[in-house]
matplotlib code that plots the C-alpha trace (Angstrom):
import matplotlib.pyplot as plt

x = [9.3, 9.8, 7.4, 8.9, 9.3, 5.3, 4.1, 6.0, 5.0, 1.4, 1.7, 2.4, -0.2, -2.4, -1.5, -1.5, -4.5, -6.2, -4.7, -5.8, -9.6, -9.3, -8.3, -11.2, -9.3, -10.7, -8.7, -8.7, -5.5, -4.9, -2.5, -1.2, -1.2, -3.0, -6.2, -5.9, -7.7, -10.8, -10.9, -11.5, -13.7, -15.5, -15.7, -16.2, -19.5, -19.1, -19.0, -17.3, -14.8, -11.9, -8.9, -5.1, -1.8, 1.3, 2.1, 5.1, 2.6, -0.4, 1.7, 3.1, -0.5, -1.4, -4.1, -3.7, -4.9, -7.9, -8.6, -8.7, -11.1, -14.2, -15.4, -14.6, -14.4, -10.4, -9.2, -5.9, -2.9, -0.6, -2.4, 0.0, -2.3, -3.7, -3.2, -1.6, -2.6, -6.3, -6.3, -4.5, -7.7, -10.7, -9.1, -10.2, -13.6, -13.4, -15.7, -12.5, -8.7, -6.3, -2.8, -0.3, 1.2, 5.0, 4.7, 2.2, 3.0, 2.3, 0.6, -2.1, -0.9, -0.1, 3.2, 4.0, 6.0, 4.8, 6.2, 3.3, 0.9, -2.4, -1.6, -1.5, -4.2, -6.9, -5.8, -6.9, -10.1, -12.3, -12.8, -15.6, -13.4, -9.9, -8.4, -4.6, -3.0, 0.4, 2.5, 4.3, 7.3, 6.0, 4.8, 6.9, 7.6, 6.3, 7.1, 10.8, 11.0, 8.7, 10.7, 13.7, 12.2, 11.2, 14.7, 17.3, 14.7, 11.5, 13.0, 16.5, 14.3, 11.9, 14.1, 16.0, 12.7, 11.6, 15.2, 15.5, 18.7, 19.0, 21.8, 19.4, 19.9, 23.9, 24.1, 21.6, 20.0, 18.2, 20.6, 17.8, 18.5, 17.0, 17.5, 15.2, 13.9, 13.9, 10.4, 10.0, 8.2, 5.4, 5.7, 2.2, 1.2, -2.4, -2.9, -6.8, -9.4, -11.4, -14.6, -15.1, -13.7, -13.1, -10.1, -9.3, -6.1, -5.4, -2.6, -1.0, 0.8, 4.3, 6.8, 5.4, 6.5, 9.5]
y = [19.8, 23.5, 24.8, 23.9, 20.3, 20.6, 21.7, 18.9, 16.3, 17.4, 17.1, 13.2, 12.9, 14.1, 11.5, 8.6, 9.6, 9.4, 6.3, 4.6, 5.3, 4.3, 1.2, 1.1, 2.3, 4.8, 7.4, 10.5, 13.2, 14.4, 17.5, 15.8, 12.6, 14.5, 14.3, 10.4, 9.3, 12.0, 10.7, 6.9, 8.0, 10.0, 6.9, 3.8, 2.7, 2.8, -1.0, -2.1, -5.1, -3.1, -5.0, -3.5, -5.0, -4.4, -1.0, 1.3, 4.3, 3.4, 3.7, 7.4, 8.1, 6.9, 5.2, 2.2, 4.9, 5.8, 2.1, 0.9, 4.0, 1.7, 3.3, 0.4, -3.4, -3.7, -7.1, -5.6, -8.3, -5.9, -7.0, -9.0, -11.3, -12.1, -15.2, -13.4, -16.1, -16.2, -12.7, -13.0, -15.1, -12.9, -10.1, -11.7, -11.5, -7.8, -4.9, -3.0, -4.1, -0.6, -1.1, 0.9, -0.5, -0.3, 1.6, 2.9, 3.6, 6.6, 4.2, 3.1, -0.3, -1.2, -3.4, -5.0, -7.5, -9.8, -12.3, -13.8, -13.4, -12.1, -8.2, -9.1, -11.7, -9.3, -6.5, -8.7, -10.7, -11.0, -7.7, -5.8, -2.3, -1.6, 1.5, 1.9, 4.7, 6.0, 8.8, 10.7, 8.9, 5.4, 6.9, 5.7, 5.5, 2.5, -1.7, -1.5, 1.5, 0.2, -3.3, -1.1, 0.9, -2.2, -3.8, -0.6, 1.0, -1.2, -4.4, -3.6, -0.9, -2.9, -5.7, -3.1, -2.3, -5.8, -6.6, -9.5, -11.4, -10.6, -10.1, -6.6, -5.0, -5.9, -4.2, -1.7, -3.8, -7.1, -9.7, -12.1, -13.9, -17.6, -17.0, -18.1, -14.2, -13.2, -11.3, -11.1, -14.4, -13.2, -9.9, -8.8, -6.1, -5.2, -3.7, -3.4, -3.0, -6.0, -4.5, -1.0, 1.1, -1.4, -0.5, 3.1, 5.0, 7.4, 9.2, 11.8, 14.7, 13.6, 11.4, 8.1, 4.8, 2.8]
z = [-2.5, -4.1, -5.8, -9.7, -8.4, -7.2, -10.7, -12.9, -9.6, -10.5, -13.9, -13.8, -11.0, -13.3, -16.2, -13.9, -12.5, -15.7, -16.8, -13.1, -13.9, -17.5, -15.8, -13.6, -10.2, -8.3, -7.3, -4.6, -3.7, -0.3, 0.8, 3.0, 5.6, 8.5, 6.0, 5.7, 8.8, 8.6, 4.8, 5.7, 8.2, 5.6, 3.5, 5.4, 7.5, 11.3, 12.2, 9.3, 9.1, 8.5, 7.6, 7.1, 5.3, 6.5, 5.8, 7.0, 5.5, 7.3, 10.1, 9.7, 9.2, 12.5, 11.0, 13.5, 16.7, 14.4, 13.7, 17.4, 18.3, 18.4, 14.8, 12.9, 13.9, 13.0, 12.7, 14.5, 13.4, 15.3, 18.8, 20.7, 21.4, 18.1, 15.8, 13.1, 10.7, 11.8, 11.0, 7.6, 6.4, 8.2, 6.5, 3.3, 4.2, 5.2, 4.2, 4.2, 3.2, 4.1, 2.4, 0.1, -3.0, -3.1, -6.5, -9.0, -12.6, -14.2, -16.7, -14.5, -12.8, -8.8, -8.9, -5.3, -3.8, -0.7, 1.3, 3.0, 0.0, 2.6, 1.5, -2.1, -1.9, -0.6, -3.1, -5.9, -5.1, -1.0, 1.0, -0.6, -0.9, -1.1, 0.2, -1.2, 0.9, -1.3, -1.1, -4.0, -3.2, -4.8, -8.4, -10.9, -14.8, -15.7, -14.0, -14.9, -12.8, -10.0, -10.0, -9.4, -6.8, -5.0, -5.2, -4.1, -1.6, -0.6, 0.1, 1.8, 4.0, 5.2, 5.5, 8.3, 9.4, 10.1, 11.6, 8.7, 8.3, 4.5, 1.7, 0.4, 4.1, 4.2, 0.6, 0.2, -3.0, -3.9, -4.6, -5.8, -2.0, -1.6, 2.4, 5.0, 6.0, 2.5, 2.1, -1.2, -2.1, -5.0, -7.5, -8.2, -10.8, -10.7, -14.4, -13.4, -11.0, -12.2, -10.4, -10.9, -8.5, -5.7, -5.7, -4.4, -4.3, -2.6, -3.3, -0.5, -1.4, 0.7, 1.1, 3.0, 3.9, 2.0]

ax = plt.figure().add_subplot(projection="3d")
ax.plot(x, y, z, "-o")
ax.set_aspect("equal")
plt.show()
């Protein structure tokens, strides 16, 4: 972005920032995603139970080659070998869940859609710390606006990404589908962190993920 666009950009930051702690989120702001990886490892205990959600952003942070280092004991649901399920529920019990949110409202609140529910589920209640890796691209007016986001960019995107046979990918938009590879089967909107500051954003100064 151009400088002008930089100022206003850091202007709402700054307001949704403010309205994120007075909500009991935690909250940190990164230049860029190259300072994502040395962040976590800045915050998170060497042998932690370190958990992730699916996540197109944790990805272009290459969070995933940081994760199998040996630093952290990931519970890696992208091993082929794995039992994606069994790794659904230890991720519950994690020291550390690493996700994003699919938007965040200037006024304070994480608004997602899941299809499986284990992303969502560990955002609200189970792993001791939540780490909620988002890039400028997913702040947004207020849960009309994040609803929106999530229907005409989100959910056909990551539809294409996840090669789904869905009405949203034909289109470009949610069509409200009741199809067997729809991913959108719960709409959470996490107005508060119910323990204080277990749940920490962290927003990155770029465009990231869908």
């Amino acid at each position: 972005m151009d400088k002008h666009q930089e100022v206003i950009m850091d202007k709402k930051l700054e307001v949704c920032i403010k309205n994120l702690k007075l909500h009991q989120f935690d909250v940190s702001v990164l230049a860029s995603k190259a300072e994502v990886n040395p962040f976590l490892e800045s915050v998170i205990a060497k042998g932690s139970v370190v958990a992730v959600g699916g996540s197109q952003t944790i990805r272009e942070c290459d969070t995933l080659t940081w994760l199998r280092s040996g630093y952290v004991n990931f519970i890696d649901r992208y091993d082929p070998k794995a039992d994606i399920s069994d790794c659904f529920h230890k991720g519950l019990l994690s020291d550390v869940f690493l996700t994003s949110s699919n938007a965040v409202t200037i006024e304070g609140e994480l608004v997602n859609v899941d299809d499986t529910g284990n992303r969502v589920a560990a955002m609200i209640y189970g792993p001791k710390k939540v780490y909620v890796i988002v890039g400028l691209n997913k702040l947004v007016s207020d849960i009309e606006d994040a609803v929106h986001r999530i229907d005409t960019i989100a959910a056909p995107m990551n539809c294409e990404r996840l090669n789904k046979d869905t009405p949203c990918r034909k289109v470009g938009e949610c069509v409200n589908c009741n199809v067997p590879q729809r991913i959108c089967s719960e709409t959470v909107v996490m107005h508060r962190s119910y323990t204080p500051q277990r749940i920490h954003i962290v927003f990155v100064k770029e465009n990231l993920g869908y």
